[in-house]
C-alpha positions in Angstrom: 4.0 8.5 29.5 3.1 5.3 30.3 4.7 3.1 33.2 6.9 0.1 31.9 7.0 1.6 28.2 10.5 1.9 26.6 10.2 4.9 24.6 12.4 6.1 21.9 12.8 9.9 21.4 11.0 10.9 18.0 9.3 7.6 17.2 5.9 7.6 17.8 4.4 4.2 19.8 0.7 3.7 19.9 0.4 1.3 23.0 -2.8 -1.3 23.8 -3.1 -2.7 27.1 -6.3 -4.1 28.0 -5.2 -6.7 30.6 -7.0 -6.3 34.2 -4.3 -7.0 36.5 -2.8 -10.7 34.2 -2.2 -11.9 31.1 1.5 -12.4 29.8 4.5 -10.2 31.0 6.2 -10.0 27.6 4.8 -7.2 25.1 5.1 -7.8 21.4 6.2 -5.2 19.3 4.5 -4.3 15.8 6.7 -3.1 12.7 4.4 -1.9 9.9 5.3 -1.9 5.7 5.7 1.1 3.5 1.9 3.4 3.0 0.6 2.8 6.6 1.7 3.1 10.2 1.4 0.6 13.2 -2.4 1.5 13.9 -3.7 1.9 11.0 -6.9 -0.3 10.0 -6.4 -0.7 6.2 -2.1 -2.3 6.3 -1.4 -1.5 9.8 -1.9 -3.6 12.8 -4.9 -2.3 14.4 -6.7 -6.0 13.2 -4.3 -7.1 16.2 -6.3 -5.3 18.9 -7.6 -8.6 20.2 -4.2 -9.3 21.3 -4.4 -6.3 23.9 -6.3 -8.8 26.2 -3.5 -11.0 26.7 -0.2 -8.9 26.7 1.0 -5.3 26.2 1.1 -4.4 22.3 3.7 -1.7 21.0 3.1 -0.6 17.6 5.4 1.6 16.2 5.1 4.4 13.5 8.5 4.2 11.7 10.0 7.5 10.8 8.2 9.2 8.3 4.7 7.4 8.8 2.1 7.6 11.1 2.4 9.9 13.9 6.3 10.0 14.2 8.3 12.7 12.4 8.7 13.2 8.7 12.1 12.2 7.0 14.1 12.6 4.1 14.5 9.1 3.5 13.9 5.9 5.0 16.5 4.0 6.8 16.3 0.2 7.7 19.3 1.0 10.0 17.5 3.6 11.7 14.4 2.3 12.3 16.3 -0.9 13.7 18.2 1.0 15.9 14.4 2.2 17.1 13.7 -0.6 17.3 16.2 -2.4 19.6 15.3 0.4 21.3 11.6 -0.4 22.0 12.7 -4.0 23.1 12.8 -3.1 26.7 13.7 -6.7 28.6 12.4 -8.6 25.4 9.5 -8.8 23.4 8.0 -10.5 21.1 8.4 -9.1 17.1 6.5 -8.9 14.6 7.6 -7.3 11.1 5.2 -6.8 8.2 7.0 -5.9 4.4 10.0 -3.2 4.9 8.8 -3.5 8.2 10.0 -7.4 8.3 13.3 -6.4 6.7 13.4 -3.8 10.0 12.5 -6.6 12.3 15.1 -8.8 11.1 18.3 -6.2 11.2 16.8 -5.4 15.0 16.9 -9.0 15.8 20.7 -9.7 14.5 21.5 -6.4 16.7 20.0 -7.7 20.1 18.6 -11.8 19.7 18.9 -11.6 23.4 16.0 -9.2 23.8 13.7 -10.9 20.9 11.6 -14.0 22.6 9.9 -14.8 18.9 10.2 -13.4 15.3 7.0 -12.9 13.0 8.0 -11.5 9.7 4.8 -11.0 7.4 6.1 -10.8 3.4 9.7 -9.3 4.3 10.9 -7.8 1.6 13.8 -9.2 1.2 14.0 -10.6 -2.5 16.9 -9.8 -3.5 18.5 -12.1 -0.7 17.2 -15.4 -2.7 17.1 -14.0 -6.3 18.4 -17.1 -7.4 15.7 -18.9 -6.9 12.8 -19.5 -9.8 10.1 -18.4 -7.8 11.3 -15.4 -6.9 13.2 -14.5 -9.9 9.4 -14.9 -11.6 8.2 -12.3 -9.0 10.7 -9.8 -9.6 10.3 -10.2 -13.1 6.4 -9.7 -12.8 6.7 -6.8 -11.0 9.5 -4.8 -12.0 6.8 -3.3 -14.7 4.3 -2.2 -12.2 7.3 -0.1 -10.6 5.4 3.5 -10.3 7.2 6.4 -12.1 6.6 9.1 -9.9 8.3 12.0 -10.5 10.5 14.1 -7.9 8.7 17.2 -7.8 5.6 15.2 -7.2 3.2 16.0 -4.3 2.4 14.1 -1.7 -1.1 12.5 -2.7 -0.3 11.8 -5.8 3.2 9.8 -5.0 0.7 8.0 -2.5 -2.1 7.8 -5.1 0.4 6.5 -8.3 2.8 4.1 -5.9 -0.5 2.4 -4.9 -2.8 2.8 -7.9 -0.1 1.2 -10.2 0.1 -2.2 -8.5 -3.4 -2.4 -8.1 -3.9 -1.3 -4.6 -6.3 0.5 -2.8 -5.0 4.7 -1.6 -4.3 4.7 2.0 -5.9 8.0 3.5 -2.6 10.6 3.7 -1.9 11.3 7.3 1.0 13.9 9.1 4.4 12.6 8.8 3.6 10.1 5.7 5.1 10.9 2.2 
């Protein structure tokens, strides 16, 4: 266990802190999107290493991805319960896709603990679906929704949710899918 690190029990934190003795005091947490996990170099954060020179970086597997236990379902109310959890004194947060949507329920919860809010392509659509734009989005995609059946394994949910939208397939790790 590291020294200073909030920990959660059952969410796995992959922490990078490459200061020698200074840089900033107040860490910023990472929330990733769905197919990936908070280190990962394809849609995770790992591009963010850089960062490590100057303050403390958290990044968290949400439940389900990464290195953190599988689960039956995904919860936005969970994992922002994790995270409010991982805030420590305050941090900086950054939220990437359903990770964004995460990042904003944490930061309603606690706003005390949250020094700066990053959200990355929340997915949060249906909040504004009044608008043109995205109305037009929605519309655009809502055929490139994968049909992937409930018996299906693993790699191939992985391999038709990304396929079908035109995405590279993320590698399948422990704990994702």
């Amino acid at each position: 266990m590291l020294t200073g690190v909030p920990m959660v029990t059952g969410v796995h934190v992959t922490v990078w802190d490459d200061r020698n003795g200074g840089g900033a005091a107040t860490p910023a947490l990472f929330v990733h999107n769905i197919f990936t996990w908070g280190d990962d170099p394809e849609y995770g954060f790992a591009g963010q290493r850089p960062l490590a020179a100057d303050r403390r970086l958290l990044l968290m597997d949400r439940r389900g991805y990464g290195d953190s236990p599988d689960t039956a379902r995904s919860d936005f109310e969970v994992d922002a319960e994790d995270v409010v959890g991982l805030l420590g004194t305050g941090a900086h947060l950054v939220g990437h896709g359903n990770g964004g949507v995460v990042a904003l329920l944490a930061a309603a919860r606690r706003p005390d603990l949250v020094r700066s809010l990053t959200l990355i392509q929340p997915s949060a659509f249906t909040a504004a679906t009044d608008r043109p734009l995205v109305a037009a989005l929605l519309d655009r995609v809502r055929g490139l929704t994968p049909t992937v059946t409930d018996d299906a394994t693993p790699e191939r949910f992985l391999r038709e949710s990304t396929e079908s939208v035109g995405l590279p397939v993320p590698p399948l790790r422990r704990g994702f899918g």
